[in-house]
C-alpha positions as CSV (number, residue, x, y, z in Angstrom):
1,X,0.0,0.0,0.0
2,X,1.1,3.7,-0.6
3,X,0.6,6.5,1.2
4,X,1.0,10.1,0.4
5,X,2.2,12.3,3.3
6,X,2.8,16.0,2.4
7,X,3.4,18.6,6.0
8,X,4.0,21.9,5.6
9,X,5.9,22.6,8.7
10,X,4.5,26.4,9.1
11,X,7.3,28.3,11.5
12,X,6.8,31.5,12.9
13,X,9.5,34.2,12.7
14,X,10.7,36.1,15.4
15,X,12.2,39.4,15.1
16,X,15.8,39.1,14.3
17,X,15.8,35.5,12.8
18,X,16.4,35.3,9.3
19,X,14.3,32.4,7.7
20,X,11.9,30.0,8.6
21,X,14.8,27.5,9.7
22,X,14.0,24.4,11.4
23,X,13.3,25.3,15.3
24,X,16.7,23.2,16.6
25,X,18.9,25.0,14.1
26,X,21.4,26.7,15.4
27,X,21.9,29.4,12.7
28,X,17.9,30.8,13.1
29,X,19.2,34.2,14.6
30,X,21.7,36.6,12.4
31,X,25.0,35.6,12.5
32,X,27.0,37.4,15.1
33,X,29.8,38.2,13.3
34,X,32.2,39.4,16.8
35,X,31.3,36.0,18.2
36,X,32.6,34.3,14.9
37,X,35.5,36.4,14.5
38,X,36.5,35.6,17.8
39,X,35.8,32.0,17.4
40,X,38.2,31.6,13.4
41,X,40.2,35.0,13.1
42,X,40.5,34.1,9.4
43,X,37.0,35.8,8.9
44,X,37.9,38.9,10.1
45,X,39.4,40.5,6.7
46,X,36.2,39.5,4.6
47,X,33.5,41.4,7.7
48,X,32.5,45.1,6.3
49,X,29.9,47.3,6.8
50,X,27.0,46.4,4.5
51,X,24.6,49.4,3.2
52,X,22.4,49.0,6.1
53,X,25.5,49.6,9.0
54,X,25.4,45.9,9.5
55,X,28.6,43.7,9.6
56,X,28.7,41.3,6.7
57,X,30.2,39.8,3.8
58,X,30.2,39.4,0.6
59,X,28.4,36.4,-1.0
60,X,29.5,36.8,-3.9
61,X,33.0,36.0,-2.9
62,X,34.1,32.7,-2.7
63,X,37.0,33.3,0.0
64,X,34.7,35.1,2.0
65,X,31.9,32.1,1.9
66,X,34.3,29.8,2.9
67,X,35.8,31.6,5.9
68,X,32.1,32.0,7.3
69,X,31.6,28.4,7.0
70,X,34.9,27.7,8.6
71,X,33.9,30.1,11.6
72,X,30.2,28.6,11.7
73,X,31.9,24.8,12.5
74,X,33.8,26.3,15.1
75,X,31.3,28.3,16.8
76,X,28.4,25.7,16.7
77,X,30.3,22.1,15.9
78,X,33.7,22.5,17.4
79,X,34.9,21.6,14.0
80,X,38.8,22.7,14.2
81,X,39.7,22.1,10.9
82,X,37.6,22.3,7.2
83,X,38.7,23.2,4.0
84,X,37.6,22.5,0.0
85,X,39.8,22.8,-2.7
86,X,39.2,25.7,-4.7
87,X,35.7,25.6,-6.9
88,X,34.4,22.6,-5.4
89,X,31.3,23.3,-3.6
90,X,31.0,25.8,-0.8
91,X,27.4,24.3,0.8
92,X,25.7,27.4,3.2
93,X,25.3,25.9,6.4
94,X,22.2,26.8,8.0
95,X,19.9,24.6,5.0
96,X,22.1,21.9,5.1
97,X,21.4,21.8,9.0
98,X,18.0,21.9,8.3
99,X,18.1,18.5,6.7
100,X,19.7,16.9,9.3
101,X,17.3,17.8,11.8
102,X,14.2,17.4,9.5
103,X,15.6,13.6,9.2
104,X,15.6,13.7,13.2
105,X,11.9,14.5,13.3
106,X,11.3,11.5,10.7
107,X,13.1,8.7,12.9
108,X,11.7,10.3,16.3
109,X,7.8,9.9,14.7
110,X,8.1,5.9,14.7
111,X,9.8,5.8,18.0
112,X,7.0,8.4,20.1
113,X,8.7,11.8,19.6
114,X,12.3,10.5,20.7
115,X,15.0,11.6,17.9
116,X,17.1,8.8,18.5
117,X,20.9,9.1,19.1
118,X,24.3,7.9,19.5
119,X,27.0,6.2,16.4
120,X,24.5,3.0,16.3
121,X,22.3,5.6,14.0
122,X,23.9,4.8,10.6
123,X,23.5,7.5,8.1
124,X,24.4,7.1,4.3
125,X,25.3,10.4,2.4
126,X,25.2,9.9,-1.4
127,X,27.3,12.2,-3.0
128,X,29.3,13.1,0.3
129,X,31.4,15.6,-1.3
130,X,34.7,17.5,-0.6
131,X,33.1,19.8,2.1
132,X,31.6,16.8,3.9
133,X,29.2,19.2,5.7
134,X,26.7,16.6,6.6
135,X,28.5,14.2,8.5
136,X,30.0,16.8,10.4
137,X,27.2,18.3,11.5
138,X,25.4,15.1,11.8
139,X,27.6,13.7,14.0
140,X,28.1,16.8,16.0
141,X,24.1,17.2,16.4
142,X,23.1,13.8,17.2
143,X,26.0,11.5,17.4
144,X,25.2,9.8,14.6
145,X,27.6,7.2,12.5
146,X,28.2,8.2,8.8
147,X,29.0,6.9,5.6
148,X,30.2,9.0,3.2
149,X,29.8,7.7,-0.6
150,X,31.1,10.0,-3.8
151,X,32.2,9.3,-7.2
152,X,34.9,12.1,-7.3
153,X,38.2,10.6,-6.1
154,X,39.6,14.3,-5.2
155,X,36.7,15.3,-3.5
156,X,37.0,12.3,-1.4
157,X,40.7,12.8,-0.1
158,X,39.9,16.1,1.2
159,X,36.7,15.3,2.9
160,X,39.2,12.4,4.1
161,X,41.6,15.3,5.4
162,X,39.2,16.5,7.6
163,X,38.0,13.2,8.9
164,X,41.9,13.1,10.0
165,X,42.0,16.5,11.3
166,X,39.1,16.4,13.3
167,X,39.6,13.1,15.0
168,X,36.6,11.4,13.3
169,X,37.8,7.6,12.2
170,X,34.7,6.0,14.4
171,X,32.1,8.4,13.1
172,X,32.5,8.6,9.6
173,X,33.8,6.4,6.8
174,X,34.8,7.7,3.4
175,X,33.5,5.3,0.6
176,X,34.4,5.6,-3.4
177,X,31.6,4.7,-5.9
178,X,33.8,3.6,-8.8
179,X,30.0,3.1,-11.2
180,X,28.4,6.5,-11.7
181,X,25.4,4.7,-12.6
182,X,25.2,3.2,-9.3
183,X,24.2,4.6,-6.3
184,X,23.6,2.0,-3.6
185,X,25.3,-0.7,-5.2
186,X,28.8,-1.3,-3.3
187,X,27.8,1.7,-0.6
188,X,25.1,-0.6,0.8
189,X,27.0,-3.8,1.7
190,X,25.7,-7.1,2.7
191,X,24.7,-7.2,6.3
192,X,24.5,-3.4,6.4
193,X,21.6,-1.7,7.7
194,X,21.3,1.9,7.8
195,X,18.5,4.2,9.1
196,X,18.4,6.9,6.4
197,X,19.9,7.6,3.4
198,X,20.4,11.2,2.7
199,X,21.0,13.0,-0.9
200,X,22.0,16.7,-2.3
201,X,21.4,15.3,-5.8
202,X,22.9,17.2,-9.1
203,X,20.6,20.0,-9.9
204,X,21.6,20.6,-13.6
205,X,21.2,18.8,-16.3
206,X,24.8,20.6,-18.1
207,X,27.6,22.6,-17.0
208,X,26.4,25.1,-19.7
209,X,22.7,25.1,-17.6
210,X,24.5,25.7,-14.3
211,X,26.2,28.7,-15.5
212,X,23.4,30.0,-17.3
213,X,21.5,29.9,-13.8
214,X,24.3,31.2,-12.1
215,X,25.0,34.3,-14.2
216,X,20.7,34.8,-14.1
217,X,21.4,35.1,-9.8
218,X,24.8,37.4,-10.6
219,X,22.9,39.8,-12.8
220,X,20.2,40.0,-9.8
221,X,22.7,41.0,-7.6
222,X,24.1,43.5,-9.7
223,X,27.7,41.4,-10.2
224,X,27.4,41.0,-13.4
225,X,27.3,43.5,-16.1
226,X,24.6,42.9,-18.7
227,X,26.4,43.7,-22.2
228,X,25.8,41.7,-25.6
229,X,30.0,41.4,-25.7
230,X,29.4,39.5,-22.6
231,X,26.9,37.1,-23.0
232,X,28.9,33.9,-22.7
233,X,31.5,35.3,-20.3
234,X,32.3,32.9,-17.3
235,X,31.5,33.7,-14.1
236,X,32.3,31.7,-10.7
237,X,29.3,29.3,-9.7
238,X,27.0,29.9,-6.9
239,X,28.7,29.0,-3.9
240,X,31.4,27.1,-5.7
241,X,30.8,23.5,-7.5
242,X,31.7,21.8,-10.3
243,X,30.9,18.1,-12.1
244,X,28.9,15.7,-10.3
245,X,28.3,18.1,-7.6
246,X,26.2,20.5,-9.7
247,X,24.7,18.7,-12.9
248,X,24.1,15.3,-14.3
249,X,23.1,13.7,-17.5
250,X,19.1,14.6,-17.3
251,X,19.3,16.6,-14.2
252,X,17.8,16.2,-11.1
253,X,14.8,14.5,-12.0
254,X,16.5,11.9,-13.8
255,X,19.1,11.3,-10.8
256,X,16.5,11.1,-8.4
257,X,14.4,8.9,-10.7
258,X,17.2,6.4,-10.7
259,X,17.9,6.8,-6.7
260,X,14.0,5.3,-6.4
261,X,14.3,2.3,-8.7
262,X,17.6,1.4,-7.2
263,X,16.5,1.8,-3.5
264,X,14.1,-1.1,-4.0
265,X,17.1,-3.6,-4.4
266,X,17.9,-2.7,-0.6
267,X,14.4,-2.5,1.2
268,X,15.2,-4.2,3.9
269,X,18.4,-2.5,4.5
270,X,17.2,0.9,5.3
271,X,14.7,2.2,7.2
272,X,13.7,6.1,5.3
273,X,15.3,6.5,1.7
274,X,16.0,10.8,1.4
275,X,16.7,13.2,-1.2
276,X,16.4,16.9,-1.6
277,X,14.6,18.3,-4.8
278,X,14.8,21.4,-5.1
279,X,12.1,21.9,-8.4
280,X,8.3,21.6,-7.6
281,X,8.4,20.7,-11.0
282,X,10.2,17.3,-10.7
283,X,7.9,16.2,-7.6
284,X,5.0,14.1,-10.1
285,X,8.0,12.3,-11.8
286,X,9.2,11.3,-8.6
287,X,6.3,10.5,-6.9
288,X,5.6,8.1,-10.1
289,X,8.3,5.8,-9.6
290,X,8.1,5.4,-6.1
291,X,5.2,4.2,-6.7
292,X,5.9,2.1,-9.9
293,X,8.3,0.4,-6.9
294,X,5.8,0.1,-4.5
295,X,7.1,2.0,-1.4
296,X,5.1,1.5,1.6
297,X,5.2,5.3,2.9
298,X,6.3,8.3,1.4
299,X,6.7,12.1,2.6
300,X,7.3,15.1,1.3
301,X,8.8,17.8,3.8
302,X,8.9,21.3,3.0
303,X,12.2,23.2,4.3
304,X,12.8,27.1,3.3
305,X,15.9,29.4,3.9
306,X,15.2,33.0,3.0
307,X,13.7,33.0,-0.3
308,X,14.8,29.5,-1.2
309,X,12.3,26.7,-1.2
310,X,13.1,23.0,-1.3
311,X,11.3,19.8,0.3
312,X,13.0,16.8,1.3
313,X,11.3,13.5,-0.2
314,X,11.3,10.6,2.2
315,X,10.0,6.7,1.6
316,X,10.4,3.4,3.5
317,X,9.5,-0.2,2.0
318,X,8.3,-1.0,6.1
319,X,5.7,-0.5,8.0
320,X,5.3,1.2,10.7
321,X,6.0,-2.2,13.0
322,X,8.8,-2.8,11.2
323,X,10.1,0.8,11.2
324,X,9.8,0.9,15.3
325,X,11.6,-3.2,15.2
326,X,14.5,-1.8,12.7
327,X,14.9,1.6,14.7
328,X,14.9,-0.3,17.9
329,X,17.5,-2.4,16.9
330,X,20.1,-0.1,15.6
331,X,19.6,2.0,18.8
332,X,20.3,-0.7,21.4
């Protein structure tokens, strides 16, 4: 049987908060910039003024992004070290927090409201990447054991850097996908059970798509000049990112489509599937092979940061018996 469950998770906003962030995130109030400064001095040549008085930076700079999410792990995650290599992709923190603990609130709904915790809470992260920011927020949130899985060899020795760095060996393992047509297949191993599965999937469908949809956000900000001479010039991607991490043969739809009729092969390996799609539009293909593979559940969770709207997509092959039995077992 399948079941259709779509909350809206409506979020008030008090004065000073800057989105409707999930109501454990740590990043729901503006960022104090003198208590991040303090905690990673390497911010503090990238803080000015903005036009409103208030200390800042600027987005549109990739050095600055990256020292606010190297001052944000050490504030909030006592992460010591983190680093990327240059254009690989520089997530923003506060949404991919929101994920995490949106996944919390799905576990703790088949064990009566309690977000389960501790390293015998195996997560899988599909497309891991070079910044590795899940895992490390995961595991600094909730305690929770990590795999990491990419294709992108490169991206994987760094994100195994700052495993090293920070101490992490028991927490988080670092796994290469050698098919990129596969996506479970040799991450899921036999005898493995994991309670979710999480996915940032490719949002393009080309390189030449991503930049086009990165020079339409530059021009909005006033970046990027708009002359006919310059209608093909390059300009640096949002927030970094490049290959895998940004577009796919077919695009997100298509990755995601594939992420469904592979999961089936490990039903009873996992109890809640995940992915993020971030366009509406994509949501009926989605929904049609999930259930052309008969999942049992599925939900659809609306997250927003600022302007930005996304949803995460969640489904099980169990019941709810057999969630509350699988959950059970991995938290003993």
């Amino acid at each position: 049987m399948l079941s259709f469950c779509l909350p809206t998770h409506h979020i008030l906003k008090p004065k000073n908060t800057k989105s409707a962030l999930h109501p454990r995130n740590r990043h729901r109030e503006r960022y104090d910039f003198d208590a991040l400064m303090q905690a990673s001095p390497a911010l503090v040549p990238y803080v000015q003024l903005n036009a409103y008085g208030d200390a800042s930076i600027d987005f549109s700079n990739a050095p600055s992004v990256k020292a606010l999410n190297q001052a944000l792990l050490k504030q909030f995650y006592a992460v010591a070290f983190w680093d990327i290599p240059q254009h690989y992709l520089c997530p923003p923190i506060p949404g991919r927090a929101d994920y995490l603990h949106y996944l919390a609130d799905l576990l703790a709904k088949s064990r009566a409201g309690v977000i389960p915790r501790g390293p015998a809470v195996r997560v899988l992260d599909i497309g891991v990447g070079a910044n590795m920011i899940y895992p490390l927020i995961g595991t600094r949130e909730y305690g929770w054991q990590f795999v990491g899985a990419d294709i992108d060899a490169k991206a994987l020795r760094n994100a195994q850097q700052i495993v090293d760095a920070n101490a992490l060996h028991d927490l988080i393992e670092l796994r290469l996908q050698p098919n990129p047509t596969s996506i479970f297949k040799g991450m899921i191993k036999q005898g493995e059970l994991y309670a979710l599965t999480m996915c940032n999937p490719p949002f393009h469908g080309s390189l030449a798509e991503a930049q086009a949809g990165t020079r339409r956000k530059w021009r909005g900000l006033g970046k990027l000049e708009v002359k006919r001479s310059s209608a093909r010039q390059a300009v640096p991607l949002n927030f970094g990112g490049q290959g895998a991490e940004l577009y796919c043969a077919g695009g997100e739809e298509a990755f995601v489509t594939a992420m469904v009729q592979q999961s089936n092969q490990y039903a009873t390996q996992c109890a809640w599937f995940t992915t993020l799609i971030s366009k509406v539009a994509n949501l009926p293909s989605v929904y049609r092979a999930l259930r052309n593979v008969q999942a049992r559940e599925v939900k659809t969770i609306d997250m927003a940061q600022g302007q930005k709207q996304s949803r995460i997509v969640a489904w099980t092959f169990l019941d709810a018996r057999q969630q509350l039995s699988f959950l059970n077992n991995q938290t003993r």
